[in-house]
Every structure is written in C-alpha cells, then in structure tokens.
N, C-alpha and C positions, 0 to 999 in steps of 0.2 A: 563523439566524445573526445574529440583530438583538445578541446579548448581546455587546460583544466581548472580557468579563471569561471566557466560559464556553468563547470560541472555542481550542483546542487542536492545533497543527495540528504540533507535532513534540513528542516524548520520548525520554528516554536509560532505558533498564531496563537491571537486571540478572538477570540471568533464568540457571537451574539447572537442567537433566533430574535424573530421579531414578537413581541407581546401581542395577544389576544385582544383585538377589542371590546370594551364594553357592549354589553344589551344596553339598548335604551327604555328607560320606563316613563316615556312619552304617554300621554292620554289622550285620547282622540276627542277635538271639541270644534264642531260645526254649527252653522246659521241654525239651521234647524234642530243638530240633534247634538244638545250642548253638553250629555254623559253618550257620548256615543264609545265608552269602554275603553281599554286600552292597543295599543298600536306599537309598541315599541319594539323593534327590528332587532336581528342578532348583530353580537361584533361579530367582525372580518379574522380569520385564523391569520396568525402571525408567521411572519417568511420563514422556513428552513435554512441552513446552511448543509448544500449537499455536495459531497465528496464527489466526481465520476472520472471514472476511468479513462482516456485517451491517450491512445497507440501513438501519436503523433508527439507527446511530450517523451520527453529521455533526461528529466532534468526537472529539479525544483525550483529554480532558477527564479521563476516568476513569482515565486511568493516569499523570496529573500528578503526585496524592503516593502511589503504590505502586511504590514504584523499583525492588522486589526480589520478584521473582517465582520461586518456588521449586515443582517437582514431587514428586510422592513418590519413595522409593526404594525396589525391589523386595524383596522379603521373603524371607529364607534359603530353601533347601531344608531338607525333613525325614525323619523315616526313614517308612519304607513306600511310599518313593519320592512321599513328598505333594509336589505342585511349590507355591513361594513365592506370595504372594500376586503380582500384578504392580500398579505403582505407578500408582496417581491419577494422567491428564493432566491440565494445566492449559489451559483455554479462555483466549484471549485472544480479546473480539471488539474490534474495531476499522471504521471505516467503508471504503464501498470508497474504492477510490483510494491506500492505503493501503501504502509502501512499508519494506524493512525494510533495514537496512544493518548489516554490522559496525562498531561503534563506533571501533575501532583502526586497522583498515587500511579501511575506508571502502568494502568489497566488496558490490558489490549482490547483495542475497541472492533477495530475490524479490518483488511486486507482488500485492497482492490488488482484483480488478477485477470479482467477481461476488460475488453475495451466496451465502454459505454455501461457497464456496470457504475452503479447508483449507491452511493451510503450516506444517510443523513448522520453528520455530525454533531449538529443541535436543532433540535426540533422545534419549531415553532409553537407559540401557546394556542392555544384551540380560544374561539370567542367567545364570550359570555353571550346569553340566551337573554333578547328581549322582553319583556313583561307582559307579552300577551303566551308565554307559554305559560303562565304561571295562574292566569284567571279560570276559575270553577265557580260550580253553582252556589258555593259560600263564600266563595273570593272574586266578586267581579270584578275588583280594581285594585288589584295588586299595586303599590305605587313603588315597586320596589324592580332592581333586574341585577342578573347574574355582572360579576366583572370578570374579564378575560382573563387565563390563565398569564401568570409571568413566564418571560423568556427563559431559554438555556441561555450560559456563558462560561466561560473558562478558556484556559490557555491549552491549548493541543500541541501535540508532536504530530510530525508528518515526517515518517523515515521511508527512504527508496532504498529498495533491495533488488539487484536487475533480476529479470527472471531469463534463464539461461538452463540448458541440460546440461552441462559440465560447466566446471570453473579450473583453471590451470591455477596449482600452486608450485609455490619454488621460492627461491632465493634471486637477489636483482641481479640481473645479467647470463640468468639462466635460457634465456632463450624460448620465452613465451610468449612475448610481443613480435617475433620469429616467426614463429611455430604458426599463429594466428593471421597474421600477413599471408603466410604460404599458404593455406589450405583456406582461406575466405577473402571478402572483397575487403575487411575491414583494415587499413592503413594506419595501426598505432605508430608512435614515433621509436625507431630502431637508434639505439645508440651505444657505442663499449664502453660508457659510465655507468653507474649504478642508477637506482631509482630514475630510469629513461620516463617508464612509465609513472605517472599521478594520476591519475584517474581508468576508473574500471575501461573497457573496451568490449564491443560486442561483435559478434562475427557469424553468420551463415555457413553452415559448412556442408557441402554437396555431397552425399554417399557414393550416389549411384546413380542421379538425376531423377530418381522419380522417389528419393527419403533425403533429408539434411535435419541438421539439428543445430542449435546456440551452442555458444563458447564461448567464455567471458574471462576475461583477461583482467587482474587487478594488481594492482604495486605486488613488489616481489616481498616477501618476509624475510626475516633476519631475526636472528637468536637474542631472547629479549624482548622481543616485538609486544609483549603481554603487558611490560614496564614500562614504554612508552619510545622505546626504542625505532630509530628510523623512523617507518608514516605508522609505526604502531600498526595496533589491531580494526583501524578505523573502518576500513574497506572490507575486511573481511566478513559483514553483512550482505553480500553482494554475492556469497556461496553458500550462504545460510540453506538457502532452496534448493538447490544445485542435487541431484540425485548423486551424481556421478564427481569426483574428484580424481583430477589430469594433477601428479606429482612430477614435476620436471625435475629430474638429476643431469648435472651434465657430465660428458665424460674426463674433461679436466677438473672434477672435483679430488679434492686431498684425500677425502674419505664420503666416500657416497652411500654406506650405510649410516652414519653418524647423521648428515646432513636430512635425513628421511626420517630421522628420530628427533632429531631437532623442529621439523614441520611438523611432526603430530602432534610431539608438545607443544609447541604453539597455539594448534587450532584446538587441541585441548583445552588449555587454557585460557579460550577466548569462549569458547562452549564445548561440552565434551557431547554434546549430539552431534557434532562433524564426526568424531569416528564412526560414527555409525556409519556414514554412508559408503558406496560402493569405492574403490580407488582404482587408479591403473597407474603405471610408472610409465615415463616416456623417459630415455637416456640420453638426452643432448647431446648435441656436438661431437657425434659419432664421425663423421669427419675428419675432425684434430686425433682421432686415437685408431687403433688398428687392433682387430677382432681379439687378442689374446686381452685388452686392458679390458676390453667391452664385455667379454665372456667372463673375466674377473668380478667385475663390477655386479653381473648378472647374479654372480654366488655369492653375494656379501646384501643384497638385498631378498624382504621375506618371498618366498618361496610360490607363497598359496597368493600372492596380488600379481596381474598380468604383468607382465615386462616389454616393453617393444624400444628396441633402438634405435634410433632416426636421426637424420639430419636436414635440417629445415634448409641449408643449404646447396645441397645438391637434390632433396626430394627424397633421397635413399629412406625407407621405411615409414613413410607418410604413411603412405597410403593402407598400410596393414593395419597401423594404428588408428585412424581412422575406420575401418571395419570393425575393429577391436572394440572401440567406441559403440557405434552400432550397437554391434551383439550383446553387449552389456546394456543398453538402454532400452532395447527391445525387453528384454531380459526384466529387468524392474519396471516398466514401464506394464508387463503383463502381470505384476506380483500386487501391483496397487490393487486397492478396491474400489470398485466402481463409484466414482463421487455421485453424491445424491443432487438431485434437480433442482440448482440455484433457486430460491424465493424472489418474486419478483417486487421489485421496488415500488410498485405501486398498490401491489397484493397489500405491502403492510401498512400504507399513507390510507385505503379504504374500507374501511372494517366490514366485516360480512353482516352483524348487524349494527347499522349506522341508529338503527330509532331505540335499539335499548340505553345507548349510551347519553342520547340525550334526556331519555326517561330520566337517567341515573344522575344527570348533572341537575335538572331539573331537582327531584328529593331532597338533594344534596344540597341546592341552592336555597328552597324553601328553610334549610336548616341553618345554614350560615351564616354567622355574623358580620360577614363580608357583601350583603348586597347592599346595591344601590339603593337606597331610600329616598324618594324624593316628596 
C-alpha cells in the first residue's frame, strides 16, 4: 500500500443481472403426426452478478473506471423442448474486508471477510417455463408460455475496510508509521512532516513465532478531523473492525492528556461504537525525554487503559507492548461468541425443493396476463 495513487478503498457501480429467457410455446408438427402436441423448451436463467472475496487484492483499484457491469441474459426456449442457454455470471473479485451497500437507500447488503467467499449482488431472473409444462387432459395445446423473469439493476457501493487486530491512532508525526516498520516487514514512508502517511498500511507482527497478529497503520488525526479537517475522517473506516485500538501519545507532546481527549472525540464523532472498543496507550519517543517527563505523563493519562513506553528507535519497550497487545487479544478474542457456520453459496443458488417451485411458477403462469400467446 506504499502507492497512494493506486490505493482504492471505495466505488459506485452500476451493475445488471441477466433477464430470464422466454419458454417457448412451439407446437410440435411432423410428416406424419401433424398435432403431434406441444414442444416448447424452457428459457435459460439469466447471469448473476457475484461479489467474491480474494486475499490477493488490497485495493479497488480495478473497478475505478468500469462503472457498469452487466451479466448475460438467458437465451429463449425452443422447440423439442431444447431449454435456453443460461446466462454468463459475472465475477467481481474484490479484497476482503470488503463491504457492499445500496447506492440509494444506503442498505447494507452484505460483507466479504474470507477468501473465496461468494455474495450475489444482483440475481439473475429465473426462465420462463416452455408450453409443454402447461398441457393437461383439458389443455392439450396450450398455445401459450411463461416469460422470463426481468433482471436486478442499480447502482452499488463497494467500501474496503482492511481487516486487521489493532489499528494505531494518533496525531501526524506521532510515530506510527515508526512503530510499524520496527516490529513488522511492512515499509510505510517514514518522514518529519506531517501527513507522511496517505494511505492505510498493513503489517505482520511476530509474538513469539509460533502467534502474530495485523496492525494497520492510517493518516494520523488532527483536532477538527470530523469537519473536514486535514485527510478528515476518510480512513478511519479502516478501524471500524479493529477489536483493539493502539493510541500513540508522544513524549514531546505540550499536553498528553488533552491530546487523548482530543482522539476520542474525534472517533466519537465519526462513530461512537469506537469507544467501545478495547484501547492501550503506547508513549512515543521515549527516547527524546527521561523517566521523570515519562512517569509525568504516565499520571496525567486515565488510569484503568494500559500504558507502555517505547521507543521505536532504539527498540526500548517494544517488545512488552507487543505482549501487552497479545494479552489483550487473546483476551477478547476468548470473550466473542462462537460464529455460526457460514451458508454456503450454492446452498442458496439450489433450492431443496426445486419441483415445487416450478409447480408454483407454473399456477402462477396459467394465471397471468403476461404469457406468451401465440
């Protein structure tokens, strides 16, 4: 995520299932048997538009300039009862974390959070039923057939939120893009300006070698941030998930309890579900100052949230704060409840009973003023 021209972390699509083909209400007429009854094949079900998850993306990148994303539509029924072809889905992959909303009324539609998980976005229309479902001992020549159901369409949101166990917050120049270097492989850009960082950053972080957890690194906040101030509250979706919040004070700040009041009210203000979650303080730049400012600082922040001192420059209290991290995610990590046993994506595309539904289109269709008449 170094680039942060290629970083993509929301899109607007327009996106179309494909339409249902028609049944055909073809008659069957041979040398020999010139009412040889009806033949008319089902339509072809129309393409999907399917959302899936892929570990490999880190970026929306790809769906920047393809605003319109269209499926096939299912292909007529024909006679000798041939059924229609069924329409081309369309793959969308996307990375995880990865959420999708209705563009208009703003409904949350559904979340991709594994790799190769599956979400249909717009459904394909199902085909209409050719006219030999419809022939009985009073109806032998139905001249009529079902028409294929119309497609989904609308405009979608696609927002990424990384998925990480911590997210560092702070002020720009605090020492988070630091901090994240030192203890992972991850190389954000290190600089003594503000706003160094623009885009989220992700990182691996090694316990013990045999446990590691994410850390995600996003623009630093500044007071105001909720008005539009600096990169705003843009990025701070990106912690939404985050169990655990990493509050970086450093120890050259003017007032380090203020500064910590300041960040809550912020992420209040962007959503007050951030305070809920777990926090710990890490004291930057413990290096520039000597244990009397540090132990100061330690009594001017609250009491009951962990405190660890560190200096990403020399390494000095890494490491504790890092287990500190740990013990606390092991910690919530045991308090969750056991998630229930994802539904499978194809569980819902094949119904358990497939023959009453076409029973049901069937009644439905004898009733309708929408069949085919020929």
């Amino acid at each position: 995520m170094s680039d942060g021209g290629n970083f993509i972390d929301y899109v607007k699509i327009y996106v179309r299932s494909g339409r249902g083909g028609a049944g055909s209400a073809h008659l069957k007429r041979e040398k020999y048997r010139p009412k040889a009854g009806p033949d008319g094949g089902d339509g072809g079900h129309g393409g999907s538009v399917i959302v899936r998850g892929n570990k490999q993306f880190w970026t929306l990148l790809h769906l920047k300039y393809q605003k319109h994303i269209f499926a096939e539509d299912g292909v007529s029924g024909m006679r000798d009862t041939w059924h229609g072809k069924d329409g081309k889905d369309v793959i969308i992959e996307v990375p995880l974390g990865t959420v999708a909303r209705d563009a208009e009324t703003e409904e949350f539609l559904f979340e991709i959070t594994e790799d190769g998980e599956q979400q249909v976005l717009a459904k394909g229309g199902r085909g209409g039923l050719g006219n030999v479902h419809f022939k009985s001992s009073t109806n032998q020549t139905p001249r009529y057939a079902q028409p294929g159901e119309d497609c989904e369409e609308g405009w979608k949101i696609l927002e990424l939120k990384v998925l990480a166990d911590i997210g560092l917050v702070g002020f720009p120049n605090a020492g988070k893009s630091t901090l994240l270097s030192s203890i992972s492989a991850a190389r954000p850009k290190i600089a003594d300006y503000p706003f160094t960082t623009l885009v989220p950053h992700l990182g691996i972080v090694d316990v013990d070698g045999k446990h590691s957890f994410v850390m995600a690194d996003i623009p630093g906040i500044i007071e105001g941030a909720s008005e539009g101030k600096g990169l705003g509250l843009r990025f701070l979706r990106h912690i939404e998930r985050n169990p655990i919040l990493l509050f970086m004070i450093p120890a050259d700040s003017n007032d380090a309890a203020n500064d910590y009041d300041v960040l809550l009210n912020e992420l209040g203000k962007y959503n007050p579900e951030l305070l809920d979650k777990k926090r710990i303080i890490a004291i930057t730049k413990c290096d520039l100052a000597d244990s009397e400012i540090i132990s100061d600082i330690k009594a001017k922040l609250p009491a009951d949230v962990p405190c660890y001192p560190i200096s990403s420059y020399t390494k000095e209290g890494v490491k504790p704060l890092v287990y500190g991290i740990w013990d606390v995610l092991e910690k919530e990590q045991a308090e969750e409840p056991a998630k229930a046993e994802p539904q499978s994506f194809f569980a819902e595309e094949i119904p358990d009973a497939p023959q009453e539904d076409e029973d049901e289109l069937s009644r439905n269709s004898v009733k309708s003023d929408d069949l085919l008449d020929f």
